[in-house]
C-alpha positions in Angstrom: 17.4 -17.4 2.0 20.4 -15.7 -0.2 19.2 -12.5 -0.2 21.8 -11.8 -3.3 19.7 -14.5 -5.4 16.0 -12.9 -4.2 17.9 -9.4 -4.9 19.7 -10.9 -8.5 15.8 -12.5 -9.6 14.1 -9.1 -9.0 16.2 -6.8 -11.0 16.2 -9.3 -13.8 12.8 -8.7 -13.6 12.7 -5.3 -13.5 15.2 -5.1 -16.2 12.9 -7.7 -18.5 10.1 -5.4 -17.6 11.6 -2.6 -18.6 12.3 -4.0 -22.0 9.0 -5.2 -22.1 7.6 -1.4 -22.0 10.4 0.3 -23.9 10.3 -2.1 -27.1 6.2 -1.0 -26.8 7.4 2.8 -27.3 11.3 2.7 -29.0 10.7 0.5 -32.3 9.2 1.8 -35.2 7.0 -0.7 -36.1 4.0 -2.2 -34.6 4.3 -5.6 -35.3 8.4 -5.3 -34.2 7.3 -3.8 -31.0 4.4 -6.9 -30.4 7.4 -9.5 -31.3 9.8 -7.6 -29.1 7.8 -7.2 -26.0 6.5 -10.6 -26.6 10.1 -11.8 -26.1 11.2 -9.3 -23.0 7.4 -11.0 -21.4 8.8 -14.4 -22.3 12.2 -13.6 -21.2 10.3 -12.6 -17.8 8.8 -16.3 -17.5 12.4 -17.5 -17.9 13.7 -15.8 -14.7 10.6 -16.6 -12.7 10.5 -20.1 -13.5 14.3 -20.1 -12.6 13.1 -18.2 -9.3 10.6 -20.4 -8.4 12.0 -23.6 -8.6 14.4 -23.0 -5.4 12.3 -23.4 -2.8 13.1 -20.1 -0.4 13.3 -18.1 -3.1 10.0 -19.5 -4.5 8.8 -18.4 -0.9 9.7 -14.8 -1.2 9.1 -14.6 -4.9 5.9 -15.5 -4.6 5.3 -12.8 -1.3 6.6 -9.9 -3.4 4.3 -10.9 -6.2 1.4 -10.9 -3.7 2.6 -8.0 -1.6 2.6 -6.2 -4.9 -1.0 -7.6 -5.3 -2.6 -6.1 -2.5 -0.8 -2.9 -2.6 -2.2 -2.3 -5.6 -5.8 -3.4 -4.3 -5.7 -1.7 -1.7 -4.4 1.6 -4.1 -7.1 1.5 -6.3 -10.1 1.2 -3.8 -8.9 3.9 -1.7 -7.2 6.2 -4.2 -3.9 6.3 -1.6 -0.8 6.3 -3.1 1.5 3.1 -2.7 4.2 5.1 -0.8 1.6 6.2 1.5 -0.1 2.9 2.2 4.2 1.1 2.5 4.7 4.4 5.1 2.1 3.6 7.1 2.6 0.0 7.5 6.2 0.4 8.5 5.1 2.5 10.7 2.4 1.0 12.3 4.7 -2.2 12.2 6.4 -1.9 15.4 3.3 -1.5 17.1 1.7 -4.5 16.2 -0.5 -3.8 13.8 -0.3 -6.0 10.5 -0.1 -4.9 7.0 -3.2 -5.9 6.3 -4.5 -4.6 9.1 -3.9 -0.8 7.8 -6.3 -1.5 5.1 -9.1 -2.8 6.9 -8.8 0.5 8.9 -8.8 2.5 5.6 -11.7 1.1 4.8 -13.5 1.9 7.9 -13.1 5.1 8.2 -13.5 5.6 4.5 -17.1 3.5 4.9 -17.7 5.2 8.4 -16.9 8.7 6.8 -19.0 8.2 4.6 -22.2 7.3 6.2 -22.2 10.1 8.3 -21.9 12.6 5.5 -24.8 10.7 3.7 -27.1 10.1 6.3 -26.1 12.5 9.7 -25.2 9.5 12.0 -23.8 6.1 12.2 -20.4 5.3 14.4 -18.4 8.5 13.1 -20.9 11.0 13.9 -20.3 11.6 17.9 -16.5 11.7 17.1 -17.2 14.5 14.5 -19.4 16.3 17.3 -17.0 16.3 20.1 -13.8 17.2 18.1 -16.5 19.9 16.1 -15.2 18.6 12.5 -16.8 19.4 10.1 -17.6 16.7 7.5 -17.5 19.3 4.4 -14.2 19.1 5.5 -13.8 15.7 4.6 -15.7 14.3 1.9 -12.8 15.2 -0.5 -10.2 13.5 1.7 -9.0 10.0 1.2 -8.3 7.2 4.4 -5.0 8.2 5.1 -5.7 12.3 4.9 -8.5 11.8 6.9 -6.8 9.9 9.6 -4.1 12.7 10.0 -7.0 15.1 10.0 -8.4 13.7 12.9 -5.1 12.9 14.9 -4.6 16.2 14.6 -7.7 17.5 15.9 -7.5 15.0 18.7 -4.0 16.2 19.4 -5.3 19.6 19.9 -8.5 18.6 21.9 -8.4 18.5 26.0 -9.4 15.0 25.7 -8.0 12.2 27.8 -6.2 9.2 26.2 -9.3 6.7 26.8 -12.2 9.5 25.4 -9.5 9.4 22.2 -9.1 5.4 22.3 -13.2 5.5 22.6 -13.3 7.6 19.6 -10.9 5.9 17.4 -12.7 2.6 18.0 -16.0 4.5 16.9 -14.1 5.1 13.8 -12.6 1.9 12.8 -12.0 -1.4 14.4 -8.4 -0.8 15.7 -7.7 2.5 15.0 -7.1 3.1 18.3 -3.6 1.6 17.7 -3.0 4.0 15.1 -2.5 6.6 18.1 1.0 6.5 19.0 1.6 7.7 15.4 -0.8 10.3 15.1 0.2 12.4 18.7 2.4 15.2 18.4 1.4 16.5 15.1 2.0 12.5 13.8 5.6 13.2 14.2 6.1 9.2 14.4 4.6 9.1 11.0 6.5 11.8 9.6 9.6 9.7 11.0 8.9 7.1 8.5 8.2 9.2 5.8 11.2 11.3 6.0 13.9 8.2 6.3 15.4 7.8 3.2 17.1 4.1 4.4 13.1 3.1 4.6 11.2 4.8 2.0 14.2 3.3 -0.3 13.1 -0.1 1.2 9.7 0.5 -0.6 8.5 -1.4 -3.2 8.1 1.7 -6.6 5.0 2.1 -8.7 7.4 0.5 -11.2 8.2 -2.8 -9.0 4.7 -3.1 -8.2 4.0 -2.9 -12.4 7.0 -5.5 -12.5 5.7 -8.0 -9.8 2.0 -7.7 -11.4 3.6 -8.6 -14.4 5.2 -11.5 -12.9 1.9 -12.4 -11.5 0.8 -12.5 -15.2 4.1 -15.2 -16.2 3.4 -17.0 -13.1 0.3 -17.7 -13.8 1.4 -18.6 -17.2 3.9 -21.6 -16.1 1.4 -22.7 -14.3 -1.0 -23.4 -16.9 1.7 -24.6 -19.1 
C-alpha cells in the first residue's frame, strides 16, 4: 500500500469535511449554506470513490471508516473519550490483547460494577471485599476510571500475582491481561498516554466525524 495515497485520500477528506461544516456556519444564507455543504458532501464522494477503486487503498479506507465506526460505538455506550479508548488499545497492543477486546472488557466491568451496586453481589462483589472498595466510590466512574481505580488498589494490596489474576477474571473476561499496565501506579499506561509520536498517531474527534461522514458517501455510491 502507498502510504502517501492512503495519507493524500484522508486529508482530502478531512479538508472536504471541513468545508462541509464551515459553509454550514460562514455563509450568510441558509439556502447558500445547504447548496454549499451539499457540494463539499458531494465533493467527499468524489475522493472516496477515487479511494476505493484501488484495491489496497480500498482495503484501508474502508478499515479507517470502520475503525472510526466502533470507536465511536464504543464512546457513546461507555461515555470514554476516543483518546482514552485509542490509549488503551495501543497499549494493551503489545500484549496481545485486540482492539476489540478492550471493549468487551469495558463492558464487563461496567455491567459487573454495576450489578453489585444494585443488588450487593454478582462476580465483582468478592473483589470489592478483599481490596475493601467501596462501591459509592464507583458508581460515578466510567470503564476506564474504574479500571485504574482498581489497579491501583491492587498495586497497594499484599496480594499475590494469581489472587490479582483471580480477581481480574471475576471482573471481566480477560482483564487479567490488563495487569502488566495497571502495576506500578499504571506507569505502562501512562507511557502511552504521555508519547506525543503515539497519541499524534490517533485518530481526532474530528477524523472520526470525517470517516463517519465517509461512512455516509460510501454508503451513498453504493446505492447509486
Amino acid at each position: 500500500v502507498d502510504m502517501g495515497d492512503i495519507g493524500g485520500a484522508i486529508r482530502d477528506l478531512e479538508r472536504l469535511a471541513r468545508e462541509a461544516r464551515d459553509a454550514a456556519g460562514d455563509i450568510g444564507g441558509l439556502g447558500s449554506s445547504v447548496d454549499a455543504a451539499g457540494g463539499a458532501f458531494d465533493g467527499l464522494k468524489g475522493v472516496l470513490s477515487t479511494a476505493l477503486s484501488g484495491g489496497a487503498l480500498a482495503l484501508a479506507t474502508t478499515a479507517m471508516i470502520e475503525q472510526a465506526r466502533q470507536l465511536t460505538v464504543l464512546s457513546n455506550a461507555y461515555d470514554v473519550s476516543t483518546n482514552s479508548v485509542q490509549t488503551w488499545q495501543a497499549a494493551a497492543k503489545p500484549l496481545g490483547i485486540e482492539a476489540d477486546k478492550i471493549g468487551d472488557i469495558f463492558k464487563d466491568v461496567s455491567d459487573k460494577i454495576g450489578d453489585f451496586a444494585t443488588t450487593g453481589g454478582g462476580e465483582a462483589k468478592d473483589m470489592f471485599e478483599q481490596l475493601g472498595l467501596s462501591i459509592e466510590e464507583f458508581k460515578s466512574l466510567k470503564p476506564d476510571e474504574a479500571i485504574l481505580k482498581i489497579g491501583d488498589a491492587l498495586d497497594k494490596s499484599n496480594l499475590t500475582k494469581s489472587q490479582k489474576i483471580f480477581l481480574l477474571e471475576g471482573l471481566a473476561d480477560d482483564a487479567s491481561l490488563l495487569l502488566p499496565l495497571l502495576e506500578n501506579n499504571a506507569a505502562a499506561l501512562k507511557k502511552v498516554s504521555d508519547n506525543a509520536a503515539i497519541q499524534a498517531s490517533f485518530m481526532t474527534d474530528a477524523d472520526i466525524a470525517t470517516m463517519n461522514q465517509a461512512s455516509v458517501a460510501f454508503r451513498e455510491i453504493q446505492m447509486a
